[in-house]
C-alpha positions in Angstrom: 0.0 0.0 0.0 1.0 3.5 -1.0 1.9 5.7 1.9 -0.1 7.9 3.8 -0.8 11.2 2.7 -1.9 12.1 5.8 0.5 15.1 6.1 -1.7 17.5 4.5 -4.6 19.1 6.9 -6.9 18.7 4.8 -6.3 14.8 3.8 -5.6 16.1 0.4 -2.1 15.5 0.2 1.4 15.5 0.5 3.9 16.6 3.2 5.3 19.9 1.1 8.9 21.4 2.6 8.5 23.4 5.5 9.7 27.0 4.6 13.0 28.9 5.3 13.9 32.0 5.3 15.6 33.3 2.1 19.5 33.5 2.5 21.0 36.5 2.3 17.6 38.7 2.3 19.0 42.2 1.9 21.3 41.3 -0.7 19.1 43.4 -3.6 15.8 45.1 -3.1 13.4 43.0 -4.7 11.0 43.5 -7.6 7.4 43.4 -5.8 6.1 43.3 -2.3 2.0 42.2 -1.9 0.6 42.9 1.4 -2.9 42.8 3.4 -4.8 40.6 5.6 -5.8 38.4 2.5 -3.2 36.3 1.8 -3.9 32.7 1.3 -0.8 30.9 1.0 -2.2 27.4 0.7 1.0 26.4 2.1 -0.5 23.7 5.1 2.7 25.0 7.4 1.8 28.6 7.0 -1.5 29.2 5.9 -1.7 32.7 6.4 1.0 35.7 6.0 0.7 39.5 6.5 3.5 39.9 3.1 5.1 38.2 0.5 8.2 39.2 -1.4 8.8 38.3 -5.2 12.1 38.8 -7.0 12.4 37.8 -10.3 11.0 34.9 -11.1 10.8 33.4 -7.3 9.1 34.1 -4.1 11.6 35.1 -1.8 9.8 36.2 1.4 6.6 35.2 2.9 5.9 36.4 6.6 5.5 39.1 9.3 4.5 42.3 6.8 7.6 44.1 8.5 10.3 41.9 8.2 9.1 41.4 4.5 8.7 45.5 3.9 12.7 45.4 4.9 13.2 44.2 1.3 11.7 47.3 -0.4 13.9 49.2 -3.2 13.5 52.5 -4.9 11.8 50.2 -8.1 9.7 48.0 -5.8 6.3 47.9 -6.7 4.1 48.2 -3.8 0.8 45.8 -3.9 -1.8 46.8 -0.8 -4.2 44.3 -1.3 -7.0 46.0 1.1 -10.1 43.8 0.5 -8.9 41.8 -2.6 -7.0 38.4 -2.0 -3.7 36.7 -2.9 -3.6 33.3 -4.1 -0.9 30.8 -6.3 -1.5 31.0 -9.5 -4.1 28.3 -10.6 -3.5 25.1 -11.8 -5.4 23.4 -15.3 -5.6 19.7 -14.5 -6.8 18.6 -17.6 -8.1 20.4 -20.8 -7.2 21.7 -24.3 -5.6 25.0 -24.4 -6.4 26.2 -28.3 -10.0 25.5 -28.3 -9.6 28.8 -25.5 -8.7 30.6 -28.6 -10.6 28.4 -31.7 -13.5 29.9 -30.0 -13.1 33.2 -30.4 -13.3 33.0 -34.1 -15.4 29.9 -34.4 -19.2 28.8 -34.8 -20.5 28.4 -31.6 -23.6 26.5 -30.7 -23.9 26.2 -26.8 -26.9 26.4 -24.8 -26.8 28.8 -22.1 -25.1 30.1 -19.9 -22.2 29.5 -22.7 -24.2 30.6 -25.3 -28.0 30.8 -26.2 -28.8 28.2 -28.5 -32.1 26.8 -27.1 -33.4 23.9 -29.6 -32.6 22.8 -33.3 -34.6 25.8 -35.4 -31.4 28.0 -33.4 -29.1 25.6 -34.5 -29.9 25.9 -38.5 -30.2 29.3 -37.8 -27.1 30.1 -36.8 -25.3 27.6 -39.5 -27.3 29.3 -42.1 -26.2 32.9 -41.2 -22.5 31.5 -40.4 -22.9 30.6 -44.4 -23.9 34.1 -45.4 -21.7 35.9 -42.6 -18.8 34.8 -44.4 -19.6 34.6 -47.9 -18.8 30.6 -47.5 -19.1 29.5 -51.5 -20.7 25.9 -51.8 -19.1 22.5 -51.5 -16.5 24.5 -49.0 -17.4 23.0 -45.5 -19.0 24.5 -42.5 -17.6 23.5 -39.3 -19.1 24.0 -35.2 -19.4 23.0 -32.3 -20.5 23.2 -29.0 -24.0 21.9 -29.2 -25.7 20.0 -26.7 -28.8 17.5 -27.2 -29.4 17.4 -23.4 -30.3 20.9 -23.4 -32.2 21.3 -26.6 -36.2 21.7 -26.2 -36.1 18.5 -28.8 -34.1 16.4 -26.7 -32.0 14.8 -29.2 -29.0 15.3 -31.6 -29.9 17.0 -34.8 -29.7 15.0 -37.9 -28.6 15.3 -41.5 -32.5 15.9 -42.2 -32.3 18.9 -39.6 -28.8 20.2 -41.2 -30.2 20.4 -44.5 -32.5 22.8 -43.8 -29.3 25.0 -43.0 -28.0 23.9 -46.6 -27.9 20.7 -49.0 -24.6 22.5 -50.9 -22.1 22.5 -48.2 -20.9 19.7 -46.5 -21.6 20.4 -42.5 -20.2 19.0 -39.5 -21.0 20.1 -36.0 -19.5 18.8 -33.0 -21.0 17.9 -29.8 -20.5 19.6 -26.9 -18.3 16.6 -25.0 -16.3 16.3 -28.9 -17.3 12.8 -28.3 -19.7 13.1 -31.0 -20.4 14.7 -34.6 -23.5 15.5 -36.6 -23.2 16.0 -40.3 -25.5 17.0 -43.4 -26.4 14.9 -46.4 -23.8 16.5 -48.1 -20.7 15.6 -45.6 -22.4 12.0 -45.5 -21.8 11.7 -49.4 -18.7 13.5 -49.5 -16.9 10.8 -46.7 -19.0 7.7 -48.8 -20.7 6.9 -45.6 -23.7 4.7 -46.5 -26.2 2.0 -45.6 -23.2 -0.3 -45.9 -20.6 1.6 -43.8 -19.7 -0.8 -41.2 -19.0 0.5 -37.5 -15.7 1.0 -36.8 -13.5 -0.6 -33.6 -15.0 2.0 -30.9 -17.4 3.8 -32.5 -20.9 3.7 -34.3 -22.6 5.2 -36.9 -26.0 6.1 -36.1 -29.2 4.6 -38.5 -32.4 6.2 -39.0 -34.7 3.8 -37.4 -36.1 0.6 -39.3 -33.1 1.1 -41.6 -29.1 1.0 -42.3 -29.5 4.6 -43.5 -26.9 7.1 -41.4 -29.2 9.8 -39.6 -25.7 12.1 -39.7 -24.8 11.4 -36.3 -21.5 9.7 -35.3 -20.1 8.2 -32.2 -16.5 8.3 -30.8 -14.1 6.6 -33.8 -16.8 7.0 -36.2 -16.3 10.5 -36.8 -12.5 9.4 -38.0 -14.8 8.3 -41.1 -15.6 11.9 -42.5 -13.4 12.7 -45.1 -13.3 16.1 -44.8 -10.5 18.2 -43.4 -12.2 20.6 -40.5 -9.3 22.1 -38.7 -7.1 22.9 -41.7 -3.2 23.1 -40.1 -2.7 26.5 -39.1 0.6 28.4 -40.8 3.3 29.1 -38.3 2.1 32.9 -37.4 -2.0 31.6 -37.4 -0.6 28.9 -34.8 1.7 31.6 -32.8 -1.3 33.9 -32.9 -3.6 31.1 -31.8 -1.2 29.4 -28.6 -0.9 33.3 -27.2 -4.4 34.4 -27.7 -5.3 30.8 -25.8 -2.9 31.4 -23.2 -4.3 35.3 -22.4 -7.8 33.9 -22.0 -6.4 31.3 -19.0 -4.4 34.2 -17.8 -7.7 36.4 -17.7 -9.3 33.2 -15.5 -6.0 33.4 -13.2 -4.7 30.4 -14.5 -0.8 29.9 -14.5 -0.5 26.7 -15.7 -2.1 24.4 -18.6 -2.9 21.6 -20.5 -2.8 20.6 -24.0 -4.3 16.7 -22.8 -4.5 14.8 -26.6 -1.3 16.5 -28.8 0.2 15.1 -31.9 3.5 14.5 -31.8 4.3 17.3 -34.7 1.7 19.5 -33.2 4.3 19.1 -29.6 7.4 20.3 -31.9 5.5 22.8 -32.9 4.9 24.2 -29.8 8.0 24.0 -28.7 9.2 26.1 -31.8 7.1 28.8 -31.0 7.9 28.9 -27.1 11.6 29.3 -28.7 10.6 32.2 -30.8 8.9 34.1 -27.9 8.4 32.5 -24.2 5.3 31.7 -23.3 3.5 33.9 -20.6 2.5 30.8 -18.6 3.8 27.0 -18.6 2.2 24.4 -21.4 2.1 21.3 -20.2 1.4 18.6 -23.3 0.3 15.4 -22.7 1.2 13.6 -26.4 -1.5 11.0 -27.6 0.4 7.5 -28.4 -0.5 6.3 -31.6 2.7 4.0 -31.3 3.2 0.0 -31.3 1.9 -1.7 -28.2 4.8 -3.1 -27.3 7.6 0.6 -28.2 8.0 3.6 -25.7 7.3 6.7 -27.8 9.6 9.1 -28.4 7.5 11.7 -27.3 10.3 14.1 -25.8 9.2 13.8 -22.5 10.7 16.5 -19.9 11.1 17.5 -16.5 11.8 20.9 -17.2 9.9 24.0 -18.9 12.2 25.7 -21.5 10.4 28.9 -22.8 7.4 28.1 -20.9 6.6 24.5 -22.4 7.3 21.0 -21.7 6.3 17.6 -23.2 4.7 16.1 -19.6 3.9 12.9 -20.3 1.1 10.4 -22.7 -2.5 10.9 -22.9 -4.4 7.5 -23.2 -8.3 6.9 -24.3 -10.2 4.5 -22.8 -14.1 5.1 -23.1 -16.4 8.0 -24.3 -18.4 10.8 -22.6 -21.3 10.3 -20.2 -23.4 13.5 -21.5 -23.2 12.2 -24.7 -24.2 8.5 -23.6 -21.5 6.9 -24.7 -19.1 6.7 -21.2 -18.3 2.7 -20.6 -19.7 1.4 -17.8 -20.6 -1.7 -15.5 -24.5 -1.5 -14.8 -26.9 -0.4 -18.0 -27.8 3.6 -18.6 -30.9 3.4 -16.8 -31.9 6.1 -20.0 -30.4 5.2 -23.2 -29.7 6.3 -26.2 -31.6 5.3 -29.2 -31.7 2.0 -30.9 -29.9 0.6 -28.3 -30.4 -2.7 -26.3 -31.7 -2.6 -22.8 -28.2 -3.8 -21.7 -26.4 -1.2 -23.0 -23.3 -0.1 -21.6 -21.8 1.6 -24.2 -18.2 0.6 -25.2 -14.8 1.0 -24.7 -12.6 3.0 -27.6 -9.1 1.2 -27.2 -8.5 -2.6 -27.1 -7.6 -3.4 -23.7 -4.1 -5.6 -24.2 -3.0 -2.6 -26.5 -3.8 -0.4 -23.6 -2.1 -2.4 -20.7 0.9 -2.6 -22.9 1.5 0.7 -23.6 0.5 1.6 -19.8 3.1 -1.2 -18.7 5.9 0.5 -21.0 5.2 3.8 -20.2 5.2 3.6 -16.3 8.2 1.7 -16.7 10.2 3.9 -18.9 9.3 6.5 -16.0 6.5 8.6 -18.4 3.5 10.0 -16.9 0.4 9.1 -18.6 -3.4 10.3 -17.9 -5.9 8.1 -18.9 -9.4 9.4 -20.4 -12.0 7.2 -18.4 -15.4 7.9 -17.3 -17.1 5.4 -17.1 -16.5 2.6 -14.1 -15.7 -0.3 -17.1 -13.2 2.0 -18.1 -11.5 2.8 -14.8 -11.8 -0.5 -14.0 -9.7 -1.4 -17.2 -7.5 1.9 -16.3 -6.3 0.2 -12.5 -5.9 -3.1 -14.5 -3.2 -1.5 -16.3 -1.5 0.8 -13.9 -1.6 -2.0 -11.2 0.0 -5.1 -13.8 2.5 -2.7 -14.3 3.7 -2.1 -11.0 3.2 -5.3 -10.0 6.9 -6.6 -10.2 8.7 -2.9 -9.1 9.5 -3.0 -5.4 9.2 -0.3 -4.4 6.5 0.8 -6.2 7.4 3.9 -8.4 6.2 7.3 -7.9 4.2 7.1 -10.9 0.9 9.1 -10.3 -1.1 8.1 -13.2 -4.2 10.2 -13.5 -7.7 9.1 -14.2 -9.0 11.9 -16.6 -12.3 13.0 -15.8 -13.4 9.9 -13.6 -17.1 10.5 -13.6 -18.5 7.7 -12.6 -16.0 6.0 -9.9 -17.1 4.1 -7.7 -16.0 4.0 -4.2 -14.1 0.8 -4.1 -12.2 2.3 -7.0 -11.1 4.9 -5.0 -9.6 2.2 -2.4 -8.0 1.0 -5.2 -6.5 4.1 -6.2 -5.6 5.1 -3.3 -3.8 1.9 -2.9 -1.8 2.2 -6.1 -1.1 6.0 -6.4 -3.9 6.6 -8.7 -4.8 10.1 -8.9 -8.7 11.1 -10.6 -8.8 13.9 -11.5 -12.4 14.7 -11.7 -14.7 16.2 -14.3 -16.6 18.5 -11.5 -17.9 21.2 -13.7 -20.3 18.4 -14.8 -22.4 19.0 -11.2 -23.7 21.7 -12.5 -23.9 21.5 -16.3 -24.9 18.0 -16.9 -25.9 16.7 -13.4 -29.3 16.8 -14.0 -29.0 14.7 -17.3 -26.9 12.0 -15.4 -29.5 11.3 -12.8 -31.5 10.6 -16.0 -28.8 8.5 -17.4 -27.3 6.9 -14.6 -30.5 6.8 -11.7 -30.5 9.2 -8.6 -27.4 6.9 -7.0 -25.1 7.0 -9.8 -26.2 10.5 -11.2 -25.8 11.8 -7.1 -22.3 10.1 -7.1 -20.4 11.8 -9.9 -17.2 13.2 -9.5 -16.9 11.7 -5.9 -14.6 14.5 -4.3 -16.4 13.5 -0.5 -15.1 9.8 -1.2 -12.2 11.0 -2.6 -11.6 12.7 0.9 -12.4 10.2 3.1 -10.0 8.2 1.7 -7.1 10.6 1.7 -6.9 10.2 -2.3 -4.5 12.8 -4.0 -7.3 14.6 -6.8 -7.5 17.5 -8.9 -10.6 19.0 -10.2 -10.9 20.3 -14.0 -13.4 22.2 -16.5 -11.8 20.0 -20.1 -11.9 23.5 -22.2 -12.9 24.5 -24.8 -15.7 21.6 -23.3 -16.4 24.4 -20.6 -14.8 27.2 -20.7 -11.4 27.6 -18.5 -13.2 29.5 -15.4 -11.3 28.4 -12.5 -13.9 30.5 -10.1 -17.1 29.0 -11.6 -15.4 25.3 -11.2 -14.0 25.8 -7.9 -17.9 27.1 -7.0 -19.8 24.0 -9.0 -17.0 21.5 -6.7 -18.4 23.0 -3.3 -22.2 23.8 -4.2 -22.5 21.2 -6.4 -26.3 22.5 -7.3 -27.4 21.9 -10.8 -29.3 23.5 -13.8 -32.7 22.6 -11.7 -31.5 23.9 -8.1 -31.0 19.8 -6.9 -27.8 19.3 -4.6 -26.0 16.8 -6.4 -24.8 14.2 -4.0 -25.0 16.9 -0.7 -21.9 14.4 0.9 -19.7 14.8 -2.0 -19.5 18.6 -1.1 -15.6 19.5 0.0 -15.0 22.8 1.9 -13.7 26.2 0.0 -10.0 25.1 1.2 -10.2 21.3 -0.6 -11.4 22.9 -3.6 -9.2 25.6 -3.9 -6.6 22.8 -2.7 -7.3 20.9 -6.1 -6.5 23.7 -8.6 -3.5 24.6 -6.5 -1.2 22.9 -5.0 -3.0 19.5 -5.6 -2.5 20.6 -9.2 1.0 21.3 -8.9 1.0 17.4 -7.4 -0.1 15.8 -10.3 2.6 17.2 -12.0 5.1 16.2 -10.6 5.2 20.5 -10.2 4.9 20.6 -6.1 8.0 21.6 -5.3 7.7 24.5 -7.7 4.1 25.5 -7.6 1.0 25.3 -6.0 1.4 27.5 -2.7 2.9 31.0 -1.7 6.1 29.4 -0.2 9.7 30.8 -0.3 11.5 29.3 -3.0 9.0 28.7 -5.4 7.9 29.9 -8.7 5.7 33.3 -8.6 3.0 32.5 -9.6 0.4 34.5 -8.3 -3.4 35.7 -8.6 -5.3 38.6 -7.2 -9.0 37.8 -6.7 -11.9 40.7 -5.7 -12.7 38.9 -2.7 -11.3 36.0 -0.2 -13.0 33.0 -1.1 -12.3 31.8 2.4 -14.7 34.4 3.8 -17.2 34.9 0.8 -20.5 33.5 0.2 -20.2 30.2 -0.9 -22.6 30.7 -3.5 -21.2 33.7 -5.1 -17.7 32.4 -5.8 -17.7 32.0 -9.3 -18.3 35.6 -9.5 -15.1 36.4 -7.6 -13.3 38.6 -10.5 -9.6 37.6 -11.2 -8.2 42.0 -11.2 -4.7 40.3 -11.8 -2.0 37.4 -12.8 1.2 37.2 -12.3 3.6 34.3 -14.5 6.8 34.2 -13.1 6.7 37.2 -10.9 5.5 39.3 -14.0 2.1 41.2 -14.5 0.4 39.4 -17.4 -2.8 39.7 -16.9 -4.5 42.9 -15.4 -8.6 43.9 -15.1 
């Protein structure tokens, strides 16, 4: 069994190096001093300071606000904090960082609060105008996403019958809101040849029109590898530049300091790291690379310990199942509401055979890679363990290899005993609470749909977690998903699962320095301790002390990458 974690106060964590005091102190003045009663280190040996000192890129003081005020220069910039708080930068679990900034230029079609698409007439609508917006000539594709067929007033996906009332002479593809799922027209249907006698693929299915082989336009999981249309043409080296930074200002705005890229190619990596050469990055990208290699062959994936420029290859991402708002998550007891055409027994499926998977998990942990695993469903996290715990099996000790379970909707508590047992860390989907909760209590039943993203279980078990929003699936607000993780309350005012509530602290814990945990980043990141990275964020209000229902309006007025002012309201 894995060691304790019972260091942390909150039974979070891990035991995180007490602080000392910075050698030398008076050495140079240093660059910024924040002071004020708010100051939430997250640091579980000193919770709470009256200053902290930043010089370059470091902390360098935290403490007693006069012994810190001894540092001050004739160029130190002076930060009273009065009635705002100061925070560590925040940490991105899990997500995709350029759908932050695809988004800003792209065809939207979420419900609200996202957006205000309300049933299927808005959704030809708003494909129909996007053609005449931009003067889009036919047989040129039209591309969206975002939609969600919980939310519509139709309850279902739209099909290539509703899509052709938007237009029969482009080929269109729309995107469902989890991206586990893609509706088309009749025109992408003919243009990719899928017909009557397209087969399913391995993890996937291509949806019929009922009483016949006919595609109704929407695809599943691998299926939508079948369209044979190119939807996110490859950007030129400025459109990418332009794309990474305008991504990373929009976490900045959120006070996020740290982020995920969880799915890139291998090229797409290089090319990151080209343009972190060019010009730095204003926060660190962590990239998780999707393995697409042999079974039995370590990638070469470029994996590294270090940021240079702001960007690091962090480990592999894995997929194991699909998404539980769109149906398709794999699990152990039948959707108690299915989708259609399906069997009473449905489970849905998993996406990756399971030997391939163990074997690239077995190589992985053993070359000393990180990997996170896409599972939400229990069959999937069940298959996830299997992997992670075969590996490990003959390695005394055990490695420190903190595999993560990405997004881990539907674990069950005995999984969590198992995780806890083999270093496991979920990191879980929360958002979901409040978007979708509703929805899985019609999927799942009120004991499964009560019980997703088990922080509470998580807790009891002393469980290393983080907590995550999967941008561009929801946006990157790290205010609005620390308040869904402690309300929990969804779309209809129900208390999802009232025990699986944690306190401010635990969440805040989860996109700090439980973040900085799962990457292998606490040492660095994660609190407001001397020595480590300044990364910073000044909130409007303590969360601590506010309402608990009004923290995802907490503003973010500034962030600090490095010790530097990036962002600033």
């Amino acid at each position: 069994m894995r060691k304790a974690a019972a260091a942390f106060a909150f039974t979070l964590g891990f035991a995180i190096t007490a602080c000392a005091p910075e050698p030398n102190p008076g050495a140079d003045p240093v660059d910024t001093i924040f002071f004020g009663d708010n100051i939430v280190t997250m640091d579980p040996l000193q919770p709470t300071v009256e200053a902290v000192a930043v010089r370059g890129e470091t902390i360098v003081a935290a403490g007693a606000r006069d012994e810190v005020m001894a540092l001050e220069g004739p160029s130190t910039r002076m930060v009273e904090l009065g009635e705002n708080a100061l925070l560590p930068g925040f940490i991105d679990a899990h997500g995709h960082f350029l759908g932050a900034g695809r988004d800003q230029t792209s065809l939207l079609l979420h419900p609200p609060p996202v957006g205000d698409v309300e049933n299927i007439d808005d959704i030809v609508r708003k494909v129909r105008a996007w053609i005449d917006e931009h003067d889009i000539p036919p047989g040129e594709p039209v591309t969206g996403r975002g939609y969600d067929d919980s939310l519509l007033e139709e309850g279902r996906h739209p099909t290539r019958e509703d899509l052709d009332r938007a237009s029969t002479e482009h080929p269109i593809v729309l995107t469902h809101v989890s991206g586990h799922l893609t509706t088309t027209n009749s025109a992408a249907l003919a243009a990719s040849d899928i017909t009557a006698d397209t087969p399913d693929p391995p993890g996937g299915h291509v949806r019929r029109i009922e009483g016949s082989m006919e595609p109704n336009g929407v695809l599943e999981e691998t299926a939508s590898g079948l369209l044979a249309i190119e939807r996110s043409p490859a950007p030129s080296r400025d459109e990418l530049d332009d794309l990474i930074r305008r991504s990373i200002d929009v976490y900045l705005s959120h006070g996020t300091t740290t982020i995920q890229d969880g799915g890139t190619g291998p090229a797409q990596a290089e090319r990151f790291r080209a343009a972190a050469d060019r010009e730095p990055f204003k926060a660190d990208i962590a990239a998780f690379v999707r393995n697409r290699a042999a079974p039995n062959a370590v990638p070469d994936v470029s994996y590294a310990r270090e940021y240079r420029n702001g960007f690091r290859v962090a480990g592999v991402k894995l997929m194991l199942d699909g998404s539980p708002q769109g149906r398709t998550a794999w699990v152990t007891i039948p959707y108690e509401e299915r989708p259609p055409n399906t069997p009473p027994d449905y489970v849905a499926y998993g996406v990756m055979d399971p030997g391939e998977y163990k074997a690239q998990a077995d190589q992985l942990i053993k070359a000393g890679i990180p990997i996170i695993v896409h599972a939400n469903g229990d069959a999937a996290m069940d298959l996830m363990m299997d992997g992670v715990d075969e590996a490990v099996a003959d390695m005394d000790p055990m490695p420190d290899h903190r595999s993560v379970i990405i997004h881990a909707q539907l674990m069950r508590a005995d999984q969590l005993d198992r995780a806890a047992e083999l270093n496991v860390v979920p990191s879980f989907f929360a958002a979901h609470a409040f978007f979708w909760g509703d929805w899985h209590r019609r999927s799942f039943g009120e004991e499964r749909g009560n019980n997703i993203s088990p922080v509470g279980w998580a807790l009891e078990r002393g469980v290393d977690f983080t907590v995550h929003n999967d941008a561009p699936v929801v946006p990157p607000h790290i205010m609005r998903l620390v308040s869904i993780t402690v309300n929990r309350k969804t779309r209809s005012g129900h208390i999802l699962g009232p025990d699986q509530r944690p306190t401010v602290m635990q969440a805040l814990h989860a996109v700090t320095l439980g973040g900085a945990y799962q990457y292998f980043e606490e040492d660095t990141k994660g609190s407001i301790t001397i020595g480590k990275q300044a990364d910073l964020v000044i909130l409007g209000e303590n969360p601590l002390t506010a309402n608990p229902e009004n923290l995802e309006f907490i503003p973010i007025l500034e962030t600090f990458s490095r010790g530097r002012s990036v962002f600033s309201r």
